[in-house]
C-alpha positions in Angstrom: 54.7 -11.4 -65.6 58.4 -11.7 -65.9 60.0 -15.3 -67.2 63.4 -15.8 -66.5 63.9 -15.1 -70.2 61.9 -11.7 -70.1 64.1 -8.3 -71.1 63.9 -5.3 -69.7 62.5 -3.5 -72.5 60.2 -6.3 -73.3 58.6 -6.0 -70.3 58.0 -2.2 -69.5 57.0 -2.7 -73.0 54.5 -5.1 -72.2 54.0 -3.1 -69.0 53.2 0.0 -71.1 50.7 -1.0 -73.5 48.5 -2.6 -70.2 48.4 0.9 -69.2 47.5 2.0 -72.8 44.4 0.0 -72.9 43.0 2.1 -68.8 44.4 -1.5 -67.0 46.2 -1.2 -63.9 49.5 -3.6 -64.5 51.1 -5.6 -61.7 54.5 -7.1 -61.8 54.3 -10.7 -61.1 57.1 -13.1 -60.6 56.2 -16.5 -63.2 54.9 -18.9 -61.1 51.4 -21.1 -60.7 49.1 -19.4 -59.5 51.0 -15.6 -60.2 49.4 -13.7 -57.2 45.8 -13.7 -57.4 45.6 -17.2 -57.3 48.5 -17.9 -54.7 46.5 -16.0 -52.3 43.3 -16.9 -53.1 43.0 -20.8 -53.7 43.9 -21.1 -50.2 41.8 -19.4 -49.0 38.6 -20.7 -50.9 39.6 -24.2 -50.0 40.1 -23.2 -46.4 36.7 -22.1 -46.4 35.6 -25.5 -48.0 37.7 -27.5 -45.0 35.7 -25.8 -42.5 32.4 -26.9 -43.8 33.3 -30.3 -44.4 34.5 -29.5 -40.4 31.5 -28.9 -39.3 32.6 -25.3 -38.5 30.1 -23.3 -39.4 27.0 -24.0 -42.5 27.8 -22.5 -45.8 26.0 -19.0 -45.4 27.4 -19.0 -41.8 31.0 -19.4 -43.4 29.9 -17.0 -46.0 28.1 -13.6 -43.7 31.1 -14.0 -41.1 34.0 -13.5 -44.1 31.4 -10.6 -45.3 31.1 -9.2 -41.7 34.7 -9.8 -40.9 36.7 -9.1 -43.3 34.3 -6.3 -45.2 34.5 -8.6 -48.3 31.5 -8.0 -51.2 31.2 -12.1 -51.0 31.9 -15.2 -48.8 34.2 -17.4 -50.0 31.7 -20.1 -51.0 29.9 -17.9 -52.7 33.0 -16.3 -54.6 33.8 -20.1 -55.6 31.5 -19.8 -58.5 33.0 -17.3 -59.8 36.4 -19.3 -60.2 35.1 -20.5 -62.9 33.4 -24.3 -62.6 34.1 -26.0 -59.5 35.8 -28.4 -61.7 38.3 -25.4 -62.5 39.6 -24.9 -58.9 39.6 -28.0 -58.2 41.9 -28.1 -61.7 44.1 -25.1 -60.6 44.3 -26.3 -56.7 45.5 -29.7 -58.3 48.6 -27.5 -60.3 49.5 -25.7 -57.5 50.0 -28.7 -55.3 52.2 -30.2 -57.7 54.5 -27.4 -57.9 54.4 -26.0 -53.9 53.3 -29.7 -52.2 51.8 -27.5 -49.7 48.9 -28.9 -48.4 46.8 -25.7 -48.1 47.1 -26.5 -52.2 45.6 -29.7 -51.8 42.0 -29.7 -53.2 40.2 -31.1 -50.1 37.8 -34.3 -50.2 34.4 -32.5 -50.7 35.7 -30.4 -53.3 36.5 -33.2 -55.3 33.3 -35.7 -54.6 31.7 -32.5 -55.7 33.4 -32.2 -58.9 32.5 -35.9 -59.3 28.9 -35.2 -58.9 28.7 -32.5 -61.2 28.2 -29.9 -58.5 30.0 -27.1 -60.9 28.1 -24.1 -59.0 26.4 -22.2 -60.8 27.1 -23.4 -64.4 25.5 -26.5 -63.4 23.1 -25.2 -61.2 24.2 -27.0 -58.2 27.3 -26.2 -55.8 27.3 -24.9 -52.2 24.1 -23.1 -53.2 21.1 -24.7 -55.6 20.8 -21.9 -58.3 17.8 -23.3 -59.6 16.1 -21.6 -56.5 15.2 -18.0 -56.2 17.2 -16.8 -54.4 19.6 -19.3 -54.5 19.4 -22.3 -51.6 21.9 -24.0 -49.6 22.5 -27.6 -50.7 22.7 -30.6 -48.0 26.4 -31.5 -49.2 26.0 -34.8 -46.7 29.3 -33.6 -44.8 29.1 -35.1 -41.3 29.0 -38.7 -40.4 27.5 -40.0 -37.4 28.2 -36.4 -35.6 31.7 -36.4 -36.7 33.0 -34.3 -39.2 34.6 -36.7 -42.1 38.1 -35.9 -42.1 38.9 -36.6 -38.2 36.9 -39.6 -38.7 38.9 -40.8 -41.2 41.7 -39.7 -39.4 41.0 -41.7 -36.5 40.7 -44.4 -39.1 44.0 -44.3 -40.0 45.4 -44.3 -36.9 45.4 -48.1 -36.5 45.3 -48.4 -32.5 42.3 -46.2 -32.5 40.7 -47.7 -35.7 40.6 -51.4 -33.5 39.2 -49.7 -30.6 36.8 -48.6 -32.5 36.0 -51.4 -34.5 35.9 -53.6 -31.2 33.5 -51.0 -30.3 31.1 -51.1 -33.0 31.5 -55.0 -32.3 30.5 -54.6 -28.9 27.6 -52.3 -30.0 26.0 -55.1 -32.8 26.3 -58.0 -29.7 24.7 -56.0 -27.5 21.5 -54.7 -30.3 21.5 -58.4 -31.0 21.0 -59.7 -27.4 18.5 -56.7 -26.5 
Protein backbone atom coordinates (compact mmCIF):
# COMPACT_ATOMS: atom_id res chain seq x y z
CA UNK A 1 0.00 0.00 0.00
CA UNK A 2 1.22 3.38 -1.06
CA UNK A 3 0.40 6.68 1.35
CA UNK A 4 0.65 9.82 -0.13
CA UNK A 5 3.83 10.08 1.91
CA UNK A 6 5.30 6.64 0.55
CA UNK A 7 8.91 6.92 -1.57
CA UNK A 8 9.69 5.18 -4.28
CA UNK A 9 12.33 3.30 -2.84
CA UNK A 10 10.38 2.69 0.33
CA UNK A 11 7.99 1.04 -1.44
CA UNK A 12 9.64 -1.42 -4.03
CA UNK A 13 11.49 -1.92 -0.80
CA UNK A 14 8.59 -2.91 0.97
CA UNK A 15 7.51 -4.46 -2.24
CA UNK A 16 10.63 -6.60 -2.32
CA UNK A 17 10.89 -8.17 0.99
CA UNK A 18 6.83 -9.40 0.40
CA UNK A 19 8.43 -11.30 -2.34
CA UNK A 20 11.28 -12.40 -0.11
CA UNK A 21 9.11 -14.13 2.42
CA UNK A 22 7.12 -16.56 -1.21
CA UNK A 23 4.00 -13.76 -0.95
CA UNK A 24 2.59 -12.49 -3.99
CA UNK A 25 2.52 -8.40 -3.36
CA UNK A 26 -0.21 -6.15 -4.85
CA UNK A 27 0.06 -2.46 -5.16
CA UNK A 28 -2.83 -0.87 -3.50
CA UNK A 29 -3.78 2.66 -3.43
CA UNK A 30 -4.42 3.76 0.71
CA UNK A 31 -7.89 3.66 1.18
CA UNK A 32 -10.67 1.78 3.52
CA UNK A 33 -11.09 -1.21 2.61
CA UNK A 34 -7.62 -1.41 0.08
CA UNK A 35 -9.09 -3.87 -2.56
CA UNK A 36 -10.08 -6.94 -1.02
CA UNK A 37 -12.40 -5.45 1.11
CA UNK A 38 -13.73 -2.71 -1.50
CA UNK A 39 -14.88 -5.49 -3.50
CA UNK A 40 -15.92 -7.83 -1.15
CA UNK A 41 -18.01 -6.09 1.64
CA UNK A 42 -20.47 -5.32 -1.00
CA UNK A 43 -20.80 -8.14 -2.01
CA UNK A 44 -21.34 -10.14 1.29
CA UNK A 45 -23.85 -7.56 2.39
CA UNK A 46 -25.67 -7.77 -0.99
CA UNK A 47 -26.00 -11.35 -0.27
CA UNK A 48 -27.39 -10.46 3.21
CA UNK A 49 -30.14 -7.80 1.48
CA UNK A 50 -31.41 -10.59 -0.43
CA UNK A 51 -32.21 -12.80 2.35
CA UNK A 52 -33.71 -10.30 4.38
CA UNK A 53 -35.65 -9.90 0.69
CA UNK A 54 -36.94 -12.80 0.70
CA UNK A 55 -34.90 -13.71 -2.46
CA UNK A 56 -33.84 -16.79 -2.00
CA UNK A 57 -33.07 -19.04 1.78
CA UNK A 58 -29.55 -18.90 2.92
CA UNK A 59 -28.18 -22.21 1.29
CA UNK A 60 -30.25 -21.18 -1.79
CA UNK A 61 -28.18 -17.75 -1.84
CA UNK A 62 -25.19 -19.77 -1.03
CA UNK A 63 -25.29 -23.09 -3.98
CA UNK A 64 -26.39 -20.45 -6.65
CA UNK A 65 -23.06 -18.07 -6.01
CA UNK A 66 -21.15 -21.64 -5.86
CA UNK A 67 -22.96 -22.79 -9.10
CA UNK A 68 -22.74 -19.44 -10.78
CA UNK A 69 -19.92 -17.98 -10.18
CA UNK A 70 -17.64 -21.30 -9.59
CA UNK A 71 -16.80 -19.79 -6.18
CA UNK A 72 -15.36 -22.53 -3.29
CA UNK A 73 -18.16 -20.79 -0.84
CA UNK A 74 -21.47 -18.80 -0.82
CA UNK A 75 -21.29 -15.56 0.43
CA UNK A 76 -23.08 -16.38 3.63
CA UNK A 77 -21.08 -18.93 4.27
CA UNK A 78 -17.73 -16.93 3.50
CA UNK A 79 -19.15 -14.36 6.15
CA UNK A 80 -17.69 -16.34 8.87
CA UNK A 81 -14.71 -16.21 7.72
CA UNK A 82 -14.61 -12.17 7.93
CA UNK A 83 -13.87 -12.56 11.02
CA UNK A 84 -17.01 -12.24 13.73
CA UNK A 85 -20.06 -10.92 12.25
CA UNK A 86 -19.50 -8.13 14.64
CA UNK A 87 -16.26 -7.43 12.37
CA UNK A 88 -18.07 -6.66 9.08
CA UNK A 89 -20.51 -5.20 10.37
CA UNK A 90 -17.42 -2.95 12.08
CA UNK A 91 -15.58 -2.62 8.70
CA UNK A 92 -18.99 -2.07 6.51
CA UNK A 93 -19.60 0.78 9.24
CA UNK A 94 -15.81 2.41 8.15
CA UNK A 95 -16.43 2.13 4.72
CA UNK A 96 -19.69 4.04 4.81
CA UNK A 97 -18.31 6.79 6.51
CA UNK A 98 -15.63 7.36 4.15
CA UNK A 99 -17.54 6.36 0.50
CA UNK A 100 -21.44 7.22 1.94
CA UNK A 101 -22.33 4.58 -0.61
CA UNK A 102 -25.05 2.73 0.48
CA UNK A 103 -23.87 -0.64 -0.84
CA UNK A 104 -21.41 0.18 2.37
CA UNK A 105 -24.23 0.45 4.63
CA UNK A 106 -24.37 -2.56 7.01
CA UNK A 107 -28.01 -3.62 6.30
CA UNK A 108 -30.73 -4.05 9.19
CA UNK A 109 -30.33 -7.91 9.83
CA UNK A 110 -26.76 -7.67 9.83
CA UNK A 111 -26.85 -5.48 12.66
CA UNK A 112 -29.94 -7.03 14.83
CA UNK A 113 -27.66 -9.93 14.33
CA UNK A 114 -24.66 -8.51 15.78
CA UNK A 115 -26.97 -7.36 18.61
CA UNK A 116 -28.04 -10.89 19.34
CA UNK A 117 -24.70 -12.29 19.44
CA UNK A 118 -25.11 -14.12 16.11
CA UNK A 119 -21.07 -13.82 15.52
CA UNK A 120 -21.13 -17.06 13.11
CA UNK A 121 -19.15 -19.37 13.88
CA UNK A 122 -17.18 -18.03 16.93
CA UNK A 123 -20.43 -17.91 18.65
CA UNK A 124 -21.88 -20.71 17.28
CA UNK A 125 -24.77 -19.08 15.77
CA UNK A 126 -24.98 -16.88 12.40
CA UNK A 127 -26.68 -17.73 9.13
CA UNK A 128 -25.85 -21.29 9.97
CA UNK A 129 -26.11 -23.08 13.74
CA UNK A 130 -22.57 -24.52 14.14
CA UNK A 131 -23.49 -26.37 17.08
CA UNK A 132 -25.18 -28.81 14.44
CA UNK A 133 -23.32 -31.41 12.43
CA UNK A 134 -23.19 -30.40 9.73
CA UNK A 135 -23.99 -27.02 10.32
CA UNK A 136 -27.98 -25.86 10.16
CA UNK A 137 -29.71 -23.00 8.78
CA UNK A 138 -30.95 -20.63 11.48
CA UNK A 139 -34.66 -19.12 11.25
CA UNK A 140 -33.33 -15.41 11.22
CA UNK A 141 -37.30 -14.24 11.55
CA UNK A 142 -36.77 -12.14 8.26
CA UNK A 143 -40.27 -11.76 6.66
CA UNK A 144 -43.23 -10.05 8.26
CA UNK A 145 -46.57 -10.89 7.47
CA UNK A 146 -45.39 -12.16 3.78
CA UNK A 147 -43.49 -9.08 3.28
CA UNK A 148 -40.01 -8.83 3.30
CA UNK A 149 -38.94 -6.12 6.11
CA UNK A 150 -37.39 -3.51 4.30
CA UNK A 151 -40.31 -2.64 1.61
CA UNK A 152 -42.46 -2.84 4.58
CA UNK A 153 -40.81 -0.46 6.25
CA UNK A 154 -40.55 1.40 3.23
CA UNK A 155 -44.10 1.57 2.66
CA UNK A 156 -44.01 2.82 6.24
CA UNK A 157 -42.28 5.72 5.56
CA UNK A 158 -44.03 6.70 2.79
CA UNK A 159 -46.74 8.60 4.76
CA UNK A 160 -49.77 8.40 2.10
CA UNK A 161 -49.32 4.71 1.97
CA UNK A 162 -48.57 4.29 5.76
CA UNK A 163 -52.45 5.91 6.42
CA UNK A 164 -53.87 3.69 3.88
CA UNK A 165 -52.56 1.16 5.48
CA UNK A 166 -53.18 1.95 8.91
CA UNK A 167 -56.95 2.79 7.92
CA UNK A 168 -56.73 -0.64 6.70
CA UNK A 169 -55.65 -2.55 9.58
CA UNK A 170 -58.51 -0.29 11.23
CA UNK A 171 -60.97 -1.54 9.03
CA UNK A 172 -59.64 -5.16 9.50
CA UNK A 173 -59.87 -4.97 13.76
CA UNK A 174 -63.84 -3.43 13.22
CA UNK A 175 -64.63 -5.94 11.09
CA UNK A 176 -62.89 -9.24 13.47
CA UNK A 177 -64.67 -7.35 16.17
CA UNK A 178 -68.27 -7.33 14.55
CA UNK A 179 -67.76 -11.02 13.11
Amino acid sequence: MRTVTTSEETFKRAFAFAASLRKEPVAAKDNSGFIVNLLLVPYLLDAIRAVERGVGSVPDIDKAMQLGCSYPMGPLDAARFRGPRHHLHHIAEIMFKEYREPRYAPPPLLKRMVLAGMYGKKSGKGFYDYSANPPVVNNLGTLMFGYDAPRWHAMLNDLPAALLTVAVLFDLAAAATQA
